[in-house]
C-alpha atoms as an extended CHARMM CRD file, in Angstrom:
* protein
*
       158  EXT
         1         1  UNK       CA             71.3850000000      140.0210000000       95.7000000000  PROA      1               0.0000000000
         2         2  UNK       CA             73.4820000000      137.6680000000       97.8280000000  PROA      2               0.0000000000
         3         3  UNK       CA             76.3240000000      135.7200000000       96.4260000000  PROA      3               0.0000000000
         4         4  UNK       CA             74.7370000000      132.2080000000       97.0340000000  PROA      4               0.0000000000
         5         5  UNK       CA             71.3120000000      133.4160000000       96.8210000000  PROA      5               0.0000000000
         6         6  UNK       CA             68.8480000000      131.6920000000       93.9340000000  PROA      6               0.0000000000
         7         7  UNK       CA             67.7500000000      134.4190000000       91.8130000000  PROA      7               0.0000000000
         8         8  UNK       CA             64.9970000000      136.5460000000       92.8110000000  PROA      8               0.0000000000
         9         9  UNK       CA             62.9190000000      135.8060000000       89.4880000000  PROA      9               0.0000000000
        10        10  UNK       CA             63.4330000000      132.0290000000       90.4450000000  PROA      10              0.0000000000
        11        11  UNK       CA             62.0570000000      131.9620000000       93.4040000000  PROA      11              0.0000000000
        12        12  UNK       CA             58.1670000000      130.3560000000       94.8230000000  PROA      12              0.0000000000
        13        13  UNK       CA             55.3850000000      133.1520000000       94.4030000000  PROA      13              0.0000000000
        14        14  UNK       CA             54.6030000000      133.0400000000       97.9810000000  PROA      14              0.0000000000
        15        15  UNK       CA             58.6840000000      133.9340000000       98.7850000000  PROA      15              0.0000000000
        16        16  UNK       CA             58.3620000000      136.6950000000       96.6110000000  PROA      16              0.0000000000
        17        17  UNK       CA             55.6680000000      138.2950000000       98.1900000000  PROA      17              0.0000000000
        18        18  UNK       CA             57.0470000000      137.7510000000      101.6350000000  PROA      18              0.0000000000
        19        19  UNK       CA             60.6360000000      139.1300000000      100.1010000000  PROA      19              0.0000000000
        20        20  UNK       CA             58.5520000000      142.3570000000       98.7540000000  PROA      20              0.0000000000
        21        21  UNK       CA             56.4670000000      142.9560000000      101.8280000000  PROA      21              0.0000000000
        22        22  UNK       CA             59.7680000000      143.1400000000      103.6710000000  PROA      22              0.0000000000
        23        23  UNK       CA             61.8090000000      145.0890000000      101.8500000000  PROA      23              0.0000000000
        24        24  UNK       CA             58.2700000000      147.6430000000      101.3890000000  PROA      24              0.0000000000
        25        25  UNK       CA             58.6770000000      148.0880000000      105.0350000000  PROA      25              0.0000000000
        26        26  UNK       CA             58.7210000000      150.6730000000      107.3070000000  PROA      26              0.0000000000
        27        27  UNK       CA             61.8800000000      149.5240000000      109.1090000000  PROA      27              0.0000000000
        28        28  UNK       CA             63.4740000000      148.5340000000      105.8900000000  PROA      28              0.0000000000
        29        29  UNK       CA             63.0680000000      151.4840000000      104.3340000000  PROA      29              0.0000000000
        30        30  UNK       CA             64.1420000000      153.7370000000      107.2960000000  PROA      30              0.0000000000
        31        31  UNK       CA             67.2190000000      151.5670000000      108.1620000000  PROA      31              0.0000000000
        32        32  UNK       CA             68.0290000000      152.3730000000      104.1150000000  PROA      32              0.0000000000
        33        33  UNK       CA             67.5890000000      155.5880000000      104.6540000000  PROA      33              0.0000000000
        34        34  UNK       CA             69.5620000000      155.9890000000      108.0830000000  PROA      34              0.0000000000
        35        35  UNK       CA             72.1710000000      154.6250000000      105.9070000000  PROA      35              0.0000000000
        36        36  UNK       CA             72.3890000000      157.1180000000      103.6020000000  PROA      36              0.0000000000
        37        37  UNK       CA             71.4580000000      159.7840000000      105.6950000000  PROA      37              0.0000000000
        38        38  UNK       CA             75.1550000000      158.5790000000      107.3400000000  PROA      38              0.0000000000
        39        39  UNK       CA             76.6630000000      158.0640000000      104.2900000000  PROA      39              0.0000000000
        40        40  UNK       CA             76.1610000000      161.9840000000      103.2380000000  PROA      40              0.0000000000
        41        41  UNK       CA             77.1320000000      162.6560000000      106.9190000000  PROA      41              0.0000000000
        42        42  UNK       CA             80.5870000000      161.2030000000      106.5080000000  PROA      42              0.0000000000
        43        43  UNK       CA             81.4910000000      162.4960000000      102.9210000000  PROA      43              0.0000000000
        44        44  UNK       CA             80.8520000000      165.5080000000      104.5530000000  PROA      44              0.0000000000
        45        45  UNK       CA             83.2080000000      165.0990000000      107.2990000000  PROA      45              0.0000000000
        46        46  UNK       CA             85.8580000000      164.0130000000      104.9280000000  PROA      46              0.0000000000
        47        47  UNK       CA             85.4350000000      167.1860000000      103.1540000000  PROA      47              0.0000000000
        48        48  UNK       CA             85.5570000000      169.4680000000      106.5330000000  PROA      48              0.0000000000
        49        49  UNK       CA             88.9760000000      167.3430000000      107.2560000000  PROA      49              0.0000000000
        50        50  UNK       CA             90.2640000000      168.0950000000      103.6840000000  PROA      50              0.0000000000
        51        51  UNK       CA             89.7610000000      171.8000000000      104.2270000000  PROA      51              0.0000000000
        52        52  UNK       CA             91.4780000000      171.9110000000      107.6710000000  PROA      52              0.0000000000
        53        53  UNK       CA             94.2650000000      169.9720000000      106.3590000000  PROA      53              0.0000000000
        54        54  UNK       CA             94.7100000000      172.1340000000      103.0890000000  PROA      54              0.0000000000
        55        55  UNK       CA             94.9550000000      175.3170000000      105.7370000000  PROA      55              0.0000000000
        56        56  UNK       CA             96.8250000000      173.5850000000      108.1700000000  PROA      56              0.0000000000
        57        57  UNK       CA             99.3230000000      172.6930000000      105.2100000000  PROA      57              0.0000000000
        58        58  UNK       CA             99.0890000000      176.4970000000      103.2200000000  PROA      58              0.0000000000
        59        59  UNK       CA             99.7590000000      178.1590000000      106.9960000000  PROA      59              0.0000000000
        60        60  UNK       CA            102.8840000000      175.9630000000      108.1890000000  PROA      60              0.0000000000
        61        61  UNK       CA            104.2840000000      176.8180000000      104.6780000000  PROA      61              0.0000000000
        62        62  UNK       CA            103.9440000000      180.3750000000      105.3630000000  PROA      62              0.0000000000
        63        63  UNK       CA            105.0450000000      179.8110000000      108.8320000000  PROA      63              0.0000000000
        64        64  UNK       CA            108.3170000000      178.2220000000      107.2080000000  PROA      64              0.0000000000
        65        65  UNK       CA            109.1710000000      180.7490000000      104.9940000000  PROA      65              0.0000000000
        66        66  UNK       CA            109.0410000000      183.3750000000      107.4410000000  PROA      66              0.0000000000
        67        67  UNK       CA            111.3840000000      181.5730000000      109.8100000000  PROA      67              0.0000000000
        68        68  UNK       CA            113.7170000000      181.2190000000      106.8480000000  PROA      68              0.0000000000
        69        69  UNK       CA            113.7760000000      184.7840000000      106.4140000000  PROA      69              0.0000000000
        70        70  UNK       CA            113.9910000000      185.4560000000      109.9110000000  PROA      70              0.0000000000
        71        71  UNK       CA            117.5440000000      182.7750000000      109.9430000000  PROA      71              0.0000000000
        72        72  UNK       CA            118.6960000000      185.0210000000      106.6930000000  PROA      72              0.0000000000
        73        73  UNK       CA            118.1130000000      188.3290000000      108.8850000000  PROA      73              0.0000000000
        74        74  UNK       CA            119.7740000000      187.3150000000      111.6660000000  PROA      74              0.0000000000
        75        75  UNK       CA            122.4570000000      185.5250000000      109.6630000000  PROA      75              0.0000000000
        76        76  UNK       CA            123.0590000000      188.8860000000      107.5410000000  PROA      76              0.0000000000
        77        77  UNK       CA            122.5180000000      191.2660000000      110.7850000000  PROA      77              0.0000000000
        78        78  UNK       CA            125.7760000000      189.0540000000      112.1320000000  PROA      78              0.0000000000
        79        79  UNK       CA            127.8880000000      189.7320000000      109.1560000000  PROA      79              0.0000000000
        80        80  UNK       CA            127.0380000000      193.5640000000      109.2900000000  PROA      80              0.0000000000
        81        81  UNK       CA            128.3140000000      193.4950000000      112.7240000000  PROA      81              0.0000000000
        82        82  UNK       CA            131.6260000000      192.7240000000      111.4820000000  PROA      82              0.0000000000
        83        83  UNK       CA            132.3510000000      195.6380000000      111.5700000000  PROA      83              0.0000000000
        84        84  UNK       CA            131.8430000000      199.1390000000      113.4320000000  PROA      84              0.0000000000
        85        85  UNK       CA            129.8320000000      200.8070000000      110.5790000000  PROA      85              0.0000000000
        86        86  UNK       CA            127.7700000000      197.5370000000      110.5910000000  PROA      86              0.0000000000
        87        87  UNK       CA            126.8640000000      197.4930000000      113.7520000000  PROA      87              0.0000000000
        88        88  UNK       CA            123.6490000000      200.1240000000      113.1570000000  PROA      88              0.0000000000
        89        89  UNK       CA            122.7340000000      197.9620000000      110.2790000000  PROA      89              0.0000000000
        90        90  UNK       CA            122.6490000000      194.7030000000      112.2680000000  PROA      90              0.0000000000
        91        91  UNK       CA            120.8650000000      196.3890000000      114.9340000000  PROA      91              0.0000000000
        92        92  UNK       CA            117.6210000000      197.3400000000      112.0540000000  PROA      92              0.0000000000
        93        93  UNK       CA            118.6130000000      193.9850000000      110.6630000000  PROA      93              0.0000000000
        94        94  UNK       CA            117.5900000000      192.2490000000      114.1810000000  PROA      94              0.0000000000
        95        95  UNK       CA            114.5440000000      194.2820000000      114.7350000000  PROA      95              0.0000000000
        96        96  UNK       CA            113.0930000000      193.4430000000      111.5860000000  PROA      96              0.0000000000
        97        97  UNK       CA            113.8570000000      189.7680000000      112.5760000000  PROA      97              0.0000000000
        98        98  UNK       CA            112.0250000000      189.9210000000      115.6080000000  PROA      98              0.0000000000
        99        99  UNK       CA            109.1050000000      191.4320000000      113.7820000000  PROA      99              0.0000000000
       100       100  UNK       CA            109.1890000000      188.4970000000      111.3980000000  PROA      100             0.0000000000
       101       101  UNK       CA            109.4510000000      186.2570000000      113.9410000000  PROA      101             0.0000000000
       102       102  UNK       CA            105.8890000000      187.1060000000      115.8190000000  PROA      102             0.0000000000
       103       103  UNK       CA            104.9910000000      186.8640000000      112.2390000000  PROA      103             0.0000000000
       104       104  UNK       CA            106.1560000000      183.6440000000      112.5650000000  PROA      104             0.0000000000
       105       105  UNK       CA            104.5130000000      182.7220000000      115.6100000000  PROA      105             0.0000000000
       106       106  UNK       CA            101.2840000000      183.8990000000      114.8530000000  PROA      106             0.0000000000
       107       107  UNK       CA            101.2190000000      182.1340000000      111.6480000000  PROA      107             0.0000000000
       108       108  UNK       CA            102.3160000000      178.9070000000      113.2530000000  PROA      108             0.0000000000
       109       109  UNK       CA             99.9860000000      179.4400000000      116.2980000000  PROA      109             0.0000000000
       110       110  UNK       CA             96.8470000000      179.7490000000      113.2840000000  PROA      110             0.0000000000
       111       111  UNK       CA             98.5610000000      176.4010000000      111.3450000000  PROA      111             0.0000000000
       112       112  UNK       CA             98.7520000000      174.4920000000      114.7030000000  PROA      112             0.0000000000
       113       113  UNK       CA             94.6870000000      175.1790000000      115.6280000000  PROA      113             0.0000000000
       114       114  UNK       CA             94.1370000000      173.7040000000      112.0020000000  PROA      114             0.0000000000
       115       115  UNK       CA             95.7660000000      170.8460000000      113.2470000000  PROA      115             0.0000000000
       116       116  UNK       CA             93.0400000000      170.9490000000      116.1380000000  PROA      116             0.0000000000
       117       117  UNK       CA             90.7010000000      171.1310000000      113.4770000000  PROA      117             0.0000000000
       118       118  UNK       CA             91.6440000000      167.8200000000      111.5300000000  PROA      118             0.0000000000
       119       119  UNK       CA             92.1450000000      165.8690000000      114.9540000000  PROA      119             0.0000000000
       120       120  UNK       CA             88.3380000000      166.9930000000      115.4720000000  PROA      120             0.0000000000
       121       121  UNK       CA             87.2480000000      166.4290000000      112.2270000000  PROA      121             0.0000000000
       122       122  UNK       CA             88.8290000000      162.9470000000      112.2110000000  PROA      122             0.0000000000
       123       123  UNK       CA             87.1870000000      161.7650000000      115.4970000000  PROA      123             0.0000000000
       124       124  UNK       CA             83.8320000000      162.7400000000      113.8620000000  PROA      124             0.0000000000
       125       125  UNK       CA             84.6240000000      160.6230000000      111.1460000000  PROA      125             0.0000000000
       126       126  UNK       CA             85.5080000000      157.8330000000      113.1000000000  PROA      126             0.0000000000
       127       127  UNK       CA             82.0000000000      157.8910000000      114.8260000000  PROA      127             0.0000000000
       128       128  UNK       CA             79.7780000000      158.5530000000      112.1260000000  PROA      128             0.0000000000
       129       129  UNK       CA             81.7440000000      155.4270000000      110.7420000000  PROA      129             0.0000000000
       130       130  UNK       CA             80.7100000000      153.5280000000      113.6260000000  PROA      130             0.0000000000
       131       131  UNK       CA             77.3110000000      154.6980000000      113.4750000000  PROA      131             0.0000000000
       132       132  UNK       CA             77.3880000000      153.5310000000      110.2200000000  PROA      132             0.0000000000
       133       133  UNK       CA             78.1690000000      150.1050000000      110.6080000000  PROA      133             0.0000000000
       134       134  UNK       CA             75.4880000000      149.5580000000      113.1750000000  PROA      134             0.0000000000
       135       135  UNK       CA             73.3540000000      150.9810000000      111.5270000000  PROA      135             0.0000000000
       136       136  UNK       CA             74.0370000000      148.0440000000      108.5430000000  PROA      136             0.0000000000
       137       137  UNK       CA             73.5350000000      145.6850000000      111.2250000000  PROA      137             0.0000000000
       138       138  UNK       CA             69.8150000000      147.3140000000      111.7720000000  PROA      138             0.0000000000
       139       139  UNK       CA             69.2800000000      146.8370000000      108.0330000000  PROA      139             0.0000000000
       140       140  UNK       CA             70.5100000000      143.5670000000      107.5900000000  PROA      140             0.0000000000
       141       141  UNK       CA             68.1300000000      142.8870000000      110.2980000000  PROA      141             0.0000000000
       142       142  UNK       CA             65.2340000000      144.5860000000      109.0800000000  PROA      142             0.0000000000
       143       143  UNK       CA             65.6040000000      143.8940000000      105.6580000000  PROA      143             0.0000000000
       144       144  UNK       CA             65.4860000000      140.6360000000      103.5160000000  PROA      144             0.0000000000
       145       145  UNK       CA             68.9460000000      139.9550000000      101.7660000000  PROA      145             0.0000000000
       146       146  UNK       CA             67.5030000000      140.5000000000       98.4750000000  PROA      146             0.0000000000
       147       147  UNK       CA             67.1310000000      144.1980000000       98.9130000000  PROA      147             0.0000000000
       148       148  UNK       CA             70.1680000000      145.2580000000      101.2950000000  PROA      148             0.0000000000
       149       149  UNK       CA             71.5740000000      149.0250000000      100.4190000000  PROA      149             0.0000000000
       150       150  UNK       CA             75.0110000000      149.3890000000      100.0330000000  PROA      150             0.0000000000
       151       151  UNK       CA             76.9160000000      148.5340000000      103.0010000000  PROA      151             0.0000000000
       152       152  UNK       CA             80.2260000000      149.0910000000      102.1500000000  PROA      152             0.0000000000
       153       153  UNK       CA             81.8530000000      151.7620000000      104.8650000000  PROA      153             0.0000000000
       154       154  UNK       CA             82.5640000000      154.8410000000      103.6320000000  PROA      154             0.0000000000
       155       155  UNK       CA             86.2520000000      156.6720000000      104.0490000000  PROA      155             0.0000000000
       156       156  UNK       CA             88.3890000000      159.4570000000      103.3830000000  PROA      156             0.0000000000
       157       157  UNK       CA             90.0910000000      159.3310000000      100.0560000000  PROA      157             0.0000000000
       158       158  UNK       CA             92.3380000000      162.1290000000      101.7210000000  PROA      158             0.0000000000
């Protein structure tokens, strides 16, 4: 009920009846249900962008640590070369750096098309939020003020 509304069980008999027959409507009830429908729609989005971000997030970690240990290979293949009996050691040293480093890349490549994922995920959450609000309007238009659904716009808590 509306904040400056007189209470529905205070109201004429005839108002009543006209406040039921609208709200018993076919366009009422639809708009309601649009709502909803749009409402499940967006949670749902939110959830799809909380996944991508959580892999995003769990790749580019991995992605990290391997370029650390590709820095420590490299930095330990230069201290072998020091001197001559080092240098075969540096020279396995910086192949197995190189491996870890397409290891690297691969794993940030995978973490970067997450990233694709959330910017896609976000832009569908940005229209099903518009979509949402006009589809209040349509109930607020089809509907009598005493039996509005809950228009409040839904968002990420992510």
């Amino acid at each position: 009920m509306p904040e400056s509304s007189i209470p529905f069980d205070q109201l004429p008999p005839e108002i009543k009846s006209g406040i039921v027959n609208k709200c018993s409507s076919t366009e009422c009830q639809t708009a309601k249900a649009n709502l909803s429908d749009i409402r499940n729609l967006i949670v749902a989005a939110c959830t799809k962008a909380a996944e991508a971000r959580g892999l995003r997030d769990a790749y580019a970690a991995i992605a990290a640590v391997l370029l650390t240990v590709v820095t420590g290979l490299l930095a330990a293949a230069g201290a072998a070369s020091a001197t001559i009996f080092g240098i075969p050691a540096a020279v396995v040293l910086i192949i197995i750096a190189a491996a870890f480093f397409i290891a690297f890349g691969i794993v940030a490549g995978i973490a970067a098309g997450w990233q694709g994922a959330i910017n896609a995920a976000n832009k569908e959450i940005a229209a099903l939020q518009q979509t949402f609000m006009d589809e209040v309007k349509k109930m607020r238009s089809s509907c009598s003020e005493y039996c509005y659904a809950d228009s409040l716009l839904p968002t990420c808590s992510n």
